[in-house]
N, C-alpha and C positions, 0 to 999 in steps of 0.2 A: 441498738435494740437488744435486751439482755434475752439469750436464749429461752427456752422453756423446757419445761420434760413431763413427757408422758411415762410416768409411773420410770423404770428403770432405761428411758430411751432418750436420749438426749437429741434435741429437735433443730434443725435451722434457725437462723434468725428470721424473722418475721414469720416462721407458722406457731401457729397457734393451737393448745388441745386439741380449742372445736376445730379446726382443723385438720386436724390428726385425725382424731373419731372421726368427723364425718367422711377421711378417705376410707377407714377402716369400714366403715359401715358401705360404702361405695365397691368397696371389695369382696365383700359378702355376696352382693347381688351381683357384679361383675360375671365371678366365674359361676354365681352360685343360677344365672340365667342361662349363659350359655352353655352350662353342663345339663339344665331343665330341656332346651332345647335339644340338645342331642338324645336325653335318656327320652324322653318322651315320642322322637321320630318312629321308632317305630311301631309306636301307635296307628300312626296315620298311613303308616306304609300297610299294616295288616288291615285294618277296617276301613278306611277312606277308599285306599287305592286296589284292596284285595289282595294284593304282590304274595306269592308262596314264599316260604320262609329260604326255601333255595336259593333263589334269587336277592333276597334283602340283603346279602351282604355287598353284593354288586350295586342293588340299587343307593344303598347307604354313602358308597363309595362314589359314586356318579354326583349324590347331594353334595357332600364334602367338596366333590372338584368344581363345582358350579362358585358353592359358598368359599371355598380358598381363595376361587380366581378372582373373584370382589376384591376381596382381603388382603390378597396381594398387589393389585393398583391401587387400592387405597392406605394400606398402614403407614409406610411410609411418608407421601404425604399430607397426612393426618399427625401427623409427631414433627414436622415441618412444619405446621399451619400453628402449631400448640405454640409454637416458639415466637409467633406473631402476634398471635390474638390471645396465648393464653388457655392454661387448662380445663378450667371451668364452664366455660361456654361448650367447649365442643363436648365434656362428658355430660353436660344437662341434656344435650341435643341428644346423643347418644342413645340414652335409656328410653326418651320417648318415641326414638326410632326403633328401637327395638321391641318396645312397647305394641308398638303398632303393627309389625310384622309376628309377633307372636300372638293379635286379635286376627289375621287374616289366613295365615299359615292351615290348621287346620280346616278352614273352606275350603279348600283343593278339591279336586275330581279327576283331578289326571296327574302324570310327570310331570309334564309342561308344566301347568302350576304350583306345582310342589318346586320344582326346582326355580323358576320366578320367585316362590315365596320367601327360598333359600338366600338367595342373593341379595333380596331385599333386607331381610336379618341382618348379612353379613356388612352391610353399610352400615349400620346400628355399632356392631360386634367390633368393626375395626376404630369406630370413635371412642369405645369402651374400654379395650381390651387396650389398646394404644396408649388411653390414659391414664389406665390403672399401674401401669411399668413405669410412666413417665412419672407422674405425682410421688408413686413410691422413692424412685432415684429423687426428688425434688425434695422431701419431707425430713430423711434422717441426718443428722452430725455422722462424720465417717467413723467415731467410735460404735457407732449404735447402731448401724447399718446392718450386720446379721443381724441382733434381737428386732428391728424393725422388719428386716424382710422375712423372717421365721413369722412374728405378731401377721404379718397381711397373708403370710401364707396360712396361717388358723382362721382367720376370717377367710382366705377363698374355701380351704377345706368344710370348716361353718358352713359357709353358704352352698356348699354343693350339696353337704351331706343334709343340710336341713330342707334346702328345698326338694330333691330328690324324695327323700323320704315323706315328706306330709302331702309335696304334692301329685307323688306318684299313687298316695290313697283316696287321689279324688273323686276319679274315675269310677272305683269303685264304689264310695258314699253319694255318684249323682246318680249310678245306676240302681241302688238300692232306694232312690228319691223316684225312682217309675220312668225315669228316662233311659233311651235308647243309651248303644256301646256308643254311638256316632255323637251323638247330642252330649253324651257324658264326658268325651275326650273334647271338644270344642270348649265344652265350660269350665273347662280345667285350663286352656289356652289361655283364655278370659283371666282367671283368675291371676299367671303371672303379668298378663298385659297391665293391671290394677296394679302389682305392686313394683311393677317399672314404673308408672307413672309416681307415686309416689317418693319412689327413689329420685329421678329426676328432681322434684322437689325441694326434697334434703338435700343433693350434689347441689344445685342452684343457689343452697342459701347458705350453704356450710362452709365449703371449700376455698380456699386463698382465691384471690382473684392474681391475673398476673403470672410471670415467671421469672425465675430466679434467672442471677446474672444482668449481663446488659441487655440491652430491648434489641429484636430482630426488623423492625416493622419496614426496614427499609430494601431488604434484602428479599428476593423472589426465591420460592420455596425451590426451583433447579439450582440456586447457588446452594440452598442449606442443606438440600440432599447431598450436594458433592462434597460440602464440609463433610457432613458424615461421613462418606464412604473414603472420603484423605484422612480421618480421625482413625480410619479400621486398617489403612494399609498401612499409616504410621504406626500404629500401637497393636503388634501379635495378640496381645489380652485382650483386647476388642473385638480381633477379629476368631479367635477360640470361643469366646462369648454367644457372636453370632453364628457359627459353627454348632454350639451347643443349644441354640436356641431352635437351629432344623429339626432336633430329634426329641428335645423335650417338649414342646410345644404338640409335636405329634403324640408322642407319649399322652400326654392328656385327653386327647381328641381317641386313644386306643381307650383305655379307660370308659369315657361318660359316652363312648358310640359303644364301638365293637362288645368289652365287655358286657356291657348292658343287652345289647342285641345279643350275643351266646347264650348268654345267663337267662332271656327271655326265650330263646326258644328250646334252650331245654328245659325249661318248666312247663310252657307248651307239650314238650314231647312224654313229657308224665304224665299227661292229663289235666293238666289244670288250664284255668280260661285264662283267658286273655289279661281280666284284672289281675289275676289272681298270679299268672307268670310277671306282669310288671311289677306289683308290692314284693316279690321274692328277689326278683334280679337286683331291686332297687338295697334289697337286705346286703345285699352280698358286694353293692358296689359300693354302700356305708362304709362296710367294711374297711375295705383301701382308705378310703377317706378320712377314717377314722383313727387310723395307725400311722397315716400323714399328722393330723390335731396332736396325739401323742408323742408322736420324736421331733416336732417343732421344738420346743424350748430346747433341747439334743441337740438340734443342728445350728440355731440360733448363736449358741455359747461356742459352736464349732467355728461358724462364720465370723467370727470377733475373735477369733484366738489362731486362726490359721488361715498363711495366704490363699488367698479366694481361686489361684488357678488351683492349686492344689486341691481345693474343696470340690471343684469342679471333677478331675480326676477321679476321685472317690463317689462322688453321687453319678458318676455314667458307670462306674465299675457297679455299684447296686443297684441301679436303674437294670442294668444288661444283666445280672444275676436275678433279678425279679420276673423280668419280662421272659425270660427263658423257662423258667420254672413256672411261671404260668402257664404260659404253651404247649408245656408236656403234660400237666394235668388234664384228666380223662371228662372232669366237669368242672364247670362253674358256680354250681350250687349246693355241694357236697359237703359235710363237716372236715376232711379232708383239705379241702381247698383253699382252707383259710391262713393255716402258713404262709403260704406262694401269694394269698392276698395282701395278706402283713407285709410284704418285702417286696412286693410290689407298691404297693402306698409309700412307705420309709424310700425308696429309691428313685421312685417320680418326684418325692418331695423334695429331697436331697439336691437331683438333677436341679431341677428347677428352680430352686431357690438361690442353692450357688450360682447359677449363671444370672440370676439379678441382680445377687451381690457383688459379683464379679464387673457385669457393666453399668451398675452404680456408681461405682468405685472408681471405675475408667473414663466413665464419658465425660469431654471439658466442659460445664454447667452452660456456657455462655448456649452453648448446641447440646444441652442435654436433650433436647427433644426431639431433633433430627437424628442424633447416633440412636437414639430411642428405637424410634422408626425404621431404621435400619435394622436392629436386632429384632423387632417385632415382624419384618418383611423375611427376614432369613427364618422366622417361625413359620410365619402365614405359607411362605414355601416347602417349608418343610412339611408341612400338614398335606397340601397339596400333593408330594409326591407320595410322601406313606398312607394315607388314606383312598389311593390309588390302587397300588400293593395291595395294602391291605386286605382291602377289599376283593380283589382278584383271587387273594390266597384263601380268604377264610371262606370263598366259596370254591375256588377249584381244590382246593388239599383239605385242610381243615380248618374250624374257627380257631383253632390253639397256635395254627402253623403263623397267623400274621402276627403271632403276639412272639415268636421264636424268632418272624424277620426281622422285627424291632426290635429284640433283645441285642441282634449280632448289629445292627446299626448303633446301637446305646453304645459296645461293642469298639466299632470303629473309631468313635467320635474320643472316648477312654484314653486310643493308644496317639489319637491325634494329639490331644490333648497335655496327656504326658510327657509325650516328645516338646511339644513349646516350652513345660514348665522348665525342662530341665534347659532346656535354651537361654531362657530369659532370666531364668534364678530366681530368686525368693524378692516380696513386699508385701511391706508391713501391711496387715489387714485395716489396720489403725490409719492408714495413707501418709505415714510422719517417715 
């Protein structure tokens, strides 16, 4: 079957454009949902449940560990099960589960149900989030693989900063419609439930059916996990991948939570209402996301021209130089602030993208979606223990201090890192 190519990206044999676009557009609403869901939390945490802004960074952190602990019984096998049956099923399924838990979520009246509604998301989030790494490693030829994982990382960025931004003004346009603060964040829920289902739709009818390599269907998802985890102890690059994928993964989770919770309650502390601190927060977390959209093609051309550990090395060095210098800034919302924003975006991007390039590139296709699973598991952990942290710190010290803890973890993961490269020596990003 003669390859394809979308625009400058040279594709697999048997996918297809529409294949292509329609994971590309699958990745838009991927991150661009569950970054809605986090910037949106505490909505519900100030008017549904009351919680003083003291407290919210505790209780943010309690949600995270509720929703991590889902996400980590499930990614794994979830990118297991993909290797069986196939990617498409489980991300159609995905989006209307998540669909579902973003129409119920906002009902809450207590923790209990707020953290029940969590959980329930995060069964959604792990058939999503799962699949979106997996399809990606499934989709590009090894030459094209930075410009394809830079291309889904502008569509996650897209979809965070678009949905963020139109639908964090919803709030406001229900409440100037004569409806309650409570009634106006509910109908804003509503509104992403609608274009999950939709999404759903398009993943259903768009996406390859199938997975590349030979068929798993005979093999019990405990052997294809253990193949992953003999793929990670065999090959150092796989397991620096899932190593890197503890802190970047959380990184994101600092971003579309924490950040947005700071940035929201110091607009609160100015005076402004409630809508009026979320459209602001929401301005200033564009930002990052937006200077992520701009150094993609930057890091794209980087990831095709230079070994992928080494890429790695360099996006935790600007990851932990971003994340620090955000930490020490005095606000979030200040003209000021928007440097440290910049280099924080460039440096989650970075981190992040080379660690997909990196176990792209690595994992054997026949179990690409088990080692998948694995590196998605060493994220869903990682979130787990820094959103912990985090949370402990940006209410006991300050909100800046968790974003200083994860600078020196970005940090650690750097010198780890570095040490393997010079281990293992150089390969070609080209895989020849």
């Amino acid at each position: 079957m003669t390859a394809k190519r979308l625009g400058p990206i040279w594709l697999q044999s048997g996918i297809t454009r529409r294949n292509a676009l329609t994971y590309l557009y699958a990745s838009f609403f991927t991150i661009g949902t569950v970054s809605l869901m986090s910037f949106l939390q505490p909505y519900v945490l100030s008017e549904n449940l009351q919680i003083p802004a003291g407290e919210q960074g505790s209780a943010t952190g309690m949600l995270y560990f509720s929703y991590e602990f889902v996400m980590l019984l499930l990614i794994a096998p979830v990118g297991a099960l993909s290797d069986k049956i196939g990617r498409r099923p489980i991300y159609t399924l995905g989006f209307l589960w998540v669909g579902a838990a973003l129409a119920v979520f906002p009902l809450a009246q207590n923790m209990t149900q707020l953290v029940m509604g969590r959980m329930f998301f995060a069964v959604g989030a792990a058939m999503i989030t799962g699949m979106m790494a997996t399809v990606l490693a499934d989709t590009p030829q090894e030459k094209s693989r930075g410009l394809m994982v830079a291309l889904a990382g502008v569509a996650n960025g897209l979809g965070a900063v678009t949905l963020i931004i139109t639908v964090s003004r919803l709030p406001a346009w229900f409440a100037g419609m004569g409806y309650s603060t409570l009634m106006s964040g509910r109908f804003t829920y509503w509104v992403a439930t609608g274009l999950c289902v939709i999404t759903a739709i398009i993943v259903g009818r768009g996406l390859k059916a199938g997975k590349p390599g030979r068929p798993q269907e005979q093999q019990h998802l405990g052997q294809l996990l253990n193949e992953g985890l003999r793929a990670a102890r065999k090959n150092p690059r796989i397991g620096v991948a899932c190593i890197e994928a503890f802190v970047a993964r959380g990184d994101a989770v600092m971003i579309g939570t924490f950040l947005s919770l700071w940035a929201n309650q110091a607009g609160q502390a100015e005076g402004l209402s409630l809508e009026e601190a979320i459209a602001k927060a929401a301005m200033f977390v564009a930002i990052v996301q937006g200077s992520s959209l701009l150094w993609a093609p930057i890091w794209g051309i980087v990831l095709d021209r230079m070994d992928r550990l080494t890429a790695v090395v360099m996006g935790m060095a600007l990851a932990a130089a971003g994340y620090i210098w955000v930490g020490v800034s005095p606000s979030p919302i200040v003209v000021t602030f928007i440097p440290a924003a910049i280099l924080l975006g460039i440096g989650e991007f970075s981190a992040m993208m080379s660690g997909a390039a990196l176990i792209g590139q690595e994992a054997p296709v026949d179990i690409r979606g088990s080692v998948m699973g694995l590196f998605n598991l060493c994220g869903s952990f990682g979130i787990l223990c820094i959103t912990i942290m985090a949370g402990y710190v940006f209410d006991a010290w300050m909100p800046g201090g968790a974003f200083v803890f994860v600078g020196f973890i970005n940090l650690a993961v750097f010198v780890i890192a570095f040490l393997v490269r010079r281990k293992v020596g150089y390969r070609n990003p080209r895989g020849i």
